[in-house]
C-alpha positions in Angstrom: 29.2 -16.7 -27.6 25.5 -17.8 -29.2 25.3 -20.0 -26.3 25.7 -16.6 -23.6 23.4 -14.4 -25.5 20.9 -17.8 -25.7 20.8 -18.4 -22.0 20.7 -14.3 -21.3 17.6 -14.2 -23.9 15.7 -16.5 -22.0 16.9 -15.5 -18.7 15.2 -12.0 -20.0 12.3 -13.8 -21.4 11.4 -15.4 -17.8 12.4 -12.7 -15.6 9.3 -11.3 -18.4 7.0 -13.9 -17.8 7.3 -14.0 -14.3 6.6 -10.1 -13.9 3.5 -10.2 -16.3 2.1 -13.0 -14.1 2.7 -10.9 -11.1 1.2 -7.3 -12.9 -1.7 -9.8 -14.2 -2.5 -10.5 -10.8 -2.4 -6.6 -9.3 -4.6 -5.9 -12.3 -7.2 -8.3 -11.3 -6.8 -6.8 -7.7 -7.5 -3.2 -9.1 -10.6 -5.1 -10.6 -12.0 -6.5 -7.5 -10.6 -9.7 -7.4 -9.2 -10.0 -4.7 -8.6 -14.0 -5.0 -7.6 -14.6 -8.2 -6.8 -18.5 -9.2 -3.6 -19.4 -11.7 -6.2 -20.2 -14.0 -7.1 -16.3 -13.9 -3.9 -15.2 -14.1 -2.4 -17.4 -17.0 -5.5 -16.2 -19.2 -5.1 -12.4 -18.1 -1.0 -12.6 -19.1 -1.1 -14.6 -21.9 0.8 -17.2 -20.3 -0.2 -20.9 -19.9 -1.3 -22.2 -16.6 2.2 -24.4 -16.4 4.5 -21.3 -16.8 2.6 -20.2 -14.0 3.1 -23.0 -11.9 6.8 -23.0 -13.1 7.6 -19.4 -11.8 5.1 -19.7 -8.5 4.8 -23.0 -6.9 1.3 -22.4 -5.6 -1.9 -20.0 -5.5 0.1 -18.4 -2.2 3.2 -17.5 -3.5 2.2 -15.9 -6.3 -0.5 -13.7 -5.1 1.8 -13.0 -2.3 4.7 -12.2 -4.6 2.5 -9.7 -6.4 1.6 -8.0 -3.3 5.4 -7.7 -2.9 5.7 -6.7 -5.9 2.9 -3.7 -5.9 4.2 -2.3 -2.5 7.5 -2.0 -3.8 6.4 -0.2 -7.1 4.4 2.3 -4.8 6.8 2.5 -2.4 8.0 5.7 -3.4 4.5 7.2 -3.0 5.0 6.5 1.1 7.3 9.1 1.3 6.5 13.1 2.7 8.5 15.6 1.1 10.7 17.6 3.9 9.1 15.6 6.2 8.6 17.4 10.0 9.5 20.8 8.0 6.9 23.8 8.1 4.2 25.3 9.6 1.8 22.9 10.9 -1.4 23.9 7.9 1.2 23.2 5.6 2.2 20.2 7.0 -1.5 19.1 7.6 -2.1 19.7 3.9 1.2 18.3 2.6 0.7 15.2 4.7 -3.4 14.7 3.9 -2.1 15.3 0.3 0.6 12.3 -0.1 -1.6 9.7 2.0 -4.4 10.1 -0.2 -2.1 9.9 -3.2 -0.5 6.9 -1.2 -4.2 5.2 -0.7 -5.5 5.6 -4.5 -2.5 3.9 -5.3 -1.8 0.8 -3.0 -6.4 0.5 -2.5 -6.8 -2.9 -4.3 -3.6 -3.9 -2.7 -4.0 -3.2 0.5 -7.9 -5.2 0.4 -6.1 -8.2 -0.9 -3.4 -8.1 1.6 -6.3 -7.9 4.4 -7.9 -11.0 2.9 -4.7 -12.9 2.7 -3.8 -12.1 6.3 -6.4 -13.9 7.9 -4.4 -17.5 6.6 -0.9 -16.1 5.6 1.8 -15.2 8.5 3.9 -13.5 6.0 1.5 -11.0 4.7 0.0 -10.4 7.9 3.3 -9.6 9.3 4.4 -7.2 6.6 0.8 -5.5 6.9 1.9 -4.5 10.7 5.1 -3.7 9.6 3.5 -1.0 6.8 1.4 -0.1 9.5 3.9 0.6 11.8 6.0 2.7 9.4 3.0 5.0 8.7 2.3 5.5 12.1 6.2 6.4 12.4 5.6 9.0 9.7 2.5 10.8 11.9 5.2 11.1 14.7 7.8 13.0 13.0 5.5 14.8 10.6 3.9 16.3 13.6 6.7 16.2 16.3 6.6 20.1 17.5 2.8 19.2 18.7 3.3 16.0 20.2 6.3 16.5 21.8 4.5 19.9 23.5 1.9 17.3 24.8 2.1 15.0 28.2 3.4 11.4 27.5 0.0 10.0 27.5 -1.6 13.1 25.7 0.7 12.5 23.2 0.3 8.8 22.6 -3.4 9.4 22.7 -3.6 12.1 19.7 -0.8 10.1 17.6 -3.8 7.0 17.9 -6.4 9.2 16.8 -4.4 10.7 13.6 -3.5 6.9 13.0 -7.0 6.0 12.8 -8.4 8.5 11.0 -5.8 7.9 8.4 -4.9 4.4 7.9 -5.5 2.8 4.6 -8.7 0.7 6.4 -10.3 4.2 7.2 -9.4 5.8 3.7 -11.1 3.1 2.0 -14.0 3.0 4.2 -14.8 7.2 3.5 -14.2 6.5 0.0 -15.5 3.0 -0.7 -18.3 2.5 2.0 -19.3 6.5 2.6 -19.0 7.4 -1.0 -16.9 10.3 -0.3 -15.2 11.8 -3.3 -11.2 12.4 -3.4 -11.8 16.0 -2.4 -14.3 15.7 0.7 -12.2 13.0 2.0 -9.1 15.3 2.0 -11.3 18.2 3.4 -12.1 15.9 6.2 -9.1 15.1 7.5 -7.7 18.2 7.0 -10.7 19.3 9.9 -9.9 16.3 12.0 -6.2 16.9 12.1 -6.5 20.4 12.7 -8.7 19.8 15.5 -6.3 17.2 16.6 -3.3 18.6 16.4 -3.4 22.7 16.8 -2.2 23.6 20.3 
């Protein structure tokens, strides 16, 4: 019976370790780091460089493994409450609202991901994938306009709402603009509206 509760012990302790290499990582992310090395890592957790290399084969698995790891902690945040339900101001507001809560959340994330896409299939694959799924949620968020709209009218204003508020365009009013939380919700609220009342 020692032997079970042994093996469970440091089956708990690893499953630890292993975690607080990958939160190490999405902390040095937050940071600005958007590279870390093991080396990094193993002195940010407290472990030692070899755990690391004992739970992550190489400098690619684990930071890929963390960006796994913080997308499915914010997952949650993705979604729109009664999504496609409402008025169209309250759904511009309600929609503006969760992205932006969505964005402050995933930022450091998402800037690593974009750097690790340029060399890593995987990432770059589940980037479009993300991508496509937000795009999905401007569709049936704000169906009764598009679906009033010709085919290529429609397309045309669900690019424009993409663009305006994909994570790349959130973090350039906020990072490279300096907009604060506020103006940057007041502007799309604006561009949507513009976009999207009939």
């Amino acid at each position: 019976m020692s032997e079970v509760v042994s093996d469970d012990g440091r089956v708990a302790r690893r499953d630890r370790n292993r975690l607080a290499a990958l939160d190490a990582v999405i902390e040095l992310f937050a940071e600005g780091d958007l590279d870390p090395s093991p080396d990094e890592v193993a002195n940010r957790s407290g472990l030692s460089l070899r755990s690391v290399y004992r739970y992550y084969e190489d400098r690619e698995t684990l930071l890929r493994a963390a960006i796994d790891r913080h997308l499915e902690q914010v997952r949650p945040l993705a979604l729109i409450p009664a999504i496609g339900q409402g008025p169209l101001d309250k759904r511009i507001e309600r929609f503006v609202t969760c992205r932006l809560r969505l964005y402050e959340a995933i930022a450091a994330a998402a800037r690593a991901s974009r750097v690790r896409a340029i060399s890593d299939e995987i990432v770059r694959e589940q980037l479009e994938v993300t991508r496509r799924a937000l795009r999905s949620q401007i569709e049936k968020h704000f169906a009764p306009e598009l679906d009033a709209l010709d085919g290529e009218r429609s397309r045309s204003r669900v690019a424009a709402a993409d663009a305006l508020c994909e994570i790349e365009s959130l973090d350039h009013y906020r990072v490279h603009r300096g907009f604060s939380s506020t103006d940057t919700h007041a502007l799309l609220v604006d561009a949507l509206t513009a976009l999207l009342e009939p």
